[in-house]
N, C-alpha and C positions, 0 to 999 in steps of 0.2 A: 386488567391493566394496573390494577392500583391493589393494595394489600391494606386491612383493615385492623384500625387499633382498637382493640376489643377494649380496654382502658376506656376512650372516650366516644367511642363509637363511630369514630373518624375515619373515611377513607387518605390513606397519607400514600406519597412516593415513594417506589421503593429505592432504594440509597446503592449506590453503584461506584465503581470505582474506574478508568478506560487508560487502557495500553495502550499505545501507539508505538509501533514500531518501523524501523530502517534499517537495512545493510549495514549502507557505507554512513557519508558525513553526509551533513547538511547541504553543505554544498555542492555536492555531488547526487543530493535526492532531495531538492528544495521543496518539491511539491507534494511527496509523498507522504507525511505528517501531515499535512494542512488537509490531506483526500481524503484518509482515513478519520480524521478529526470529524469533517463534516457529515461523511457516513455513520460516524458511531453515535453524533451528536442529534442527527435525523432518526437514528434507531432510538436512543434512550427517547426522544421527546414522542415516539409515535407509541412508545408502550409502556410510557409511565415510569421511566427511572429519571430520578436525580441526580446527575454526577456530584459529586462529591468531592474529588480528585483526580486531577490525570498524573499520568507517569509516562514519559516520552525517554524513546532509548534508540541510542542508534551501534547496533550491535547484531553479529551473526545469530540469526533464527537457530544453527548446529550447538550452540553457546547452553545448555544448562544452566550453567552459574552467573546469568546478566543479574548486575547488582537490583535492576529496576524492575525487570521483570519478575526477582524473588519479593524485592519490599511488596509490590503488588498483590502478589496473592497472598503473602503473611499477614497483610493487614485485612484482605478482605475475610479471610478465614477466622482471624481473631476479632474483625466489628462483625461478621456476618451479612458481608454487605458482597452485590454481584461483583464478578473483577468481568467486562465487556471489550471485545478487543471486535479490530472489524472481518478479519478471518482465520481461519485457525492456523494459516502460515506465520501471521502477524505474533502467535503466542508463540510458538515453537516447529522446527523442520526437524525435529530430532523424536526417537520413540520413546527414546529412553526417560522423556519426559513424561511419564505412563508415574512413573515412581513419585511424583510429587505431585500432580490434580486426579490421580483416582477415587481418592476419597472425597474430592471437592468439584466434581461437575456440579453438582448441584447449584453451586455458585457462580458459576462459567457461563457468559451467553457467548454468541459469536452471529455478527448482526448479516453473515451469510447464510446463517442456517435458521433463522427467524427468534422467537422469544420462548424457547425450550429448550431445557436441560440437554446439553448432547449426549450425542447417542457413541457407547464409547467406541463399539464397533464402526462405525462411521467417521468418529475423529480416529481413529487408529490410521484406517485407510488414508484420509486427507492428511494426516501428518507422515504418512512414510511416502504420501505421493510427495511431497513439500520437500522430503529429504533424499529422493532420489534423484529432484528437479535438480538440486543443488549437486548431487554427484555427476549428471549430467553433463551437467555446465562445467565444470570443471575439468570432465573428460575432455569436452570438445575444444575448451581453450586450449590444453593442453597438446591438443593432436595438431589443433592450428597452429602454435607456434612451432612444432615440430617439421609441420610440413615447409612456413616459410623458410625455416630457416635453411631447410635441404634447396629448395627451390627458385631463390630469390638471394643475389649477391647486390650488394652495397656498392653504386657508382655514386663517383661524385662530379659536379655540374651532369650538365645537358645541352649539350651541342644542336639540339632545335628545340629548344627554349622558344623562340616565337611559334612552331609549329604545336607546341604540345601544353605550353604555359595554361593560355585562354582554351582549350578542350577543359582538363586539369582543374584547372577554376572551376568553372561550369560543374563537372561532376561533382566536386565537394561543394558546390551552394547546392546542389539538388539534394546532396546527402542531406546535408543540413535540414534544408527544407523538409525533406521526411521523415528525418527524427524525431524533429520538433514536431509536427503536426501527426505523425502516429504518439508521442508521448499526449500529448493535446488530448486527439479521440479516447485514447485509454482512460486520459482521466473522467472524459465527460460517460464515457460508457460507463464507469463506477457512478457517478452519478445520477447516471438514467436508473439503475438499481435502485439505490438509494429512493427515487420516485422522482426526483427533478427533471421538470420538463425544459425544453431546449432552451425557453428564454429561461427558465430558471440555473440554467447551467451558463447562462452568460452573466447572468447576477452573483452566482458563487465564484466562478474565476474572479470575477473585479473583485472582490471582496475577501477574496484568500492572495491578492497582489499578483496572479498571476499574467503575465502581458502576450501582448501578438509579440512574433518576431522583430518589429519593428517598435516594439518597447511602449505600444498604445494598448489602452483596455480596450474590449472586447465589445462587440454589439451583433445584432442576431445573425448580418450578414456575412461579416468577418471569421463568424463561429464556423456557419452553414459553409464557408469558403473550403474550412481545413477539414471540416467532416465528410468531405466530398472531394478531399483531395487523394488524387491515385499515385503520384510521383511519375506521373510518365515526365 
């Protein structure tokens, strides 16, 4: 866990540096930074690294050239220090990024795959799955709006507006409701990973600001509600 200073015969921590990354904006992925914070921050404390510094960026994983994610590894290459991200999607979706950490796994953890050099064979495969997920998604969006727009013409008002209004409702509060609480599970299932047991996932939502629906912190039963939620 610890690496030893042969100078004074000290075991010292080893010195690290943690990427966190996002898609979109903050706004738009308020929780996602704050998940992976607490996961990378539960990996360095469980195997002996010091953060040092973080570098937080919210920009496409397909992106090579993100300002933050190069300072990152340039510095950790020039102190010698690990650069820790919390999965290898979080580093990069692109292969092409093979050209700039081949010579530096060595310095690379990723706190999905435990506290070992990756294996390049292995990040190869998870980063071109990462970068097809992304071609995927872009197909499908793309064939959805294709299809609306074949299929679905633009009226304006609604002539039973009281028949169809309160249905209408109803289904978007249920959406709603299962967004939020499938984003919810997501995050506490990274969590459970992490080693956080259930009340300890209700003690990290409060403390990463994240709220119920109805804008209160969290308590065991309230959690236990949305983790057992089916959206019927």
């Amino acid at each position: 866990m610890y690496k030893e200073d042969k100078r004074e015969g000290k075991s010292v921590m080893k010195q690290a540096l943690i990427y966190l990354r996002a898609s979109t904006n903050e706004q738009l992925q308020e929780n996602s930074i704050a998940v992976q914070r607490a996961i990378v921050t539960s990996f360095c404390e469980r195997n002996g690294y010091e953060i040092t510094q973080e570098f937080v960026e919210y920009a496409s994983g397909t992106d090579d050239n993100r300002t933050l994610w190069n300072d990152a590894l340039s510095l950790a290459v020039r102190e010698g220090k690990f650069l820790i991200c919390w999965k290898v999607d979080r580093a990069s979706r692109s292969l092409s990024i093979f050209s700039a950490i081949n010579k530096h796994l060595h310095l690379l953890r990723f706190a999905e795959l435990g506290d070992v050099e990756p294996n390049p064979i292995l990040l190869s495969c998870l980063i071109a799955a990462g970068q097809a997920e992304v071609l995927n998604t872009k197909t499908r969006i793309k064939e959805t709006m294709r299809i609306l727009a074949l299929t679905e013409g633009r009226v304006w008002g609604n002539p039973r507006i009281k028949e169809t209004a309160i249905p209408a409702g109803l289904k978007v509060r249920k959406a709603n409701a299962l967004s939020f609480n499938l984003k919810v599970q997501k995050i506490v299932a990274d969590l459970k990973v992490a080693g956080y047991s259930l009340t300890g996932c209700v003690t990290r939502l409060n403390e990463m600001n994240i709220k119920t629906r109805r804008g209160k912190g969290w308590n065991y039963q309230s959690l236990y509600r949305v983790l057992n939620y089916k959206g019927a």
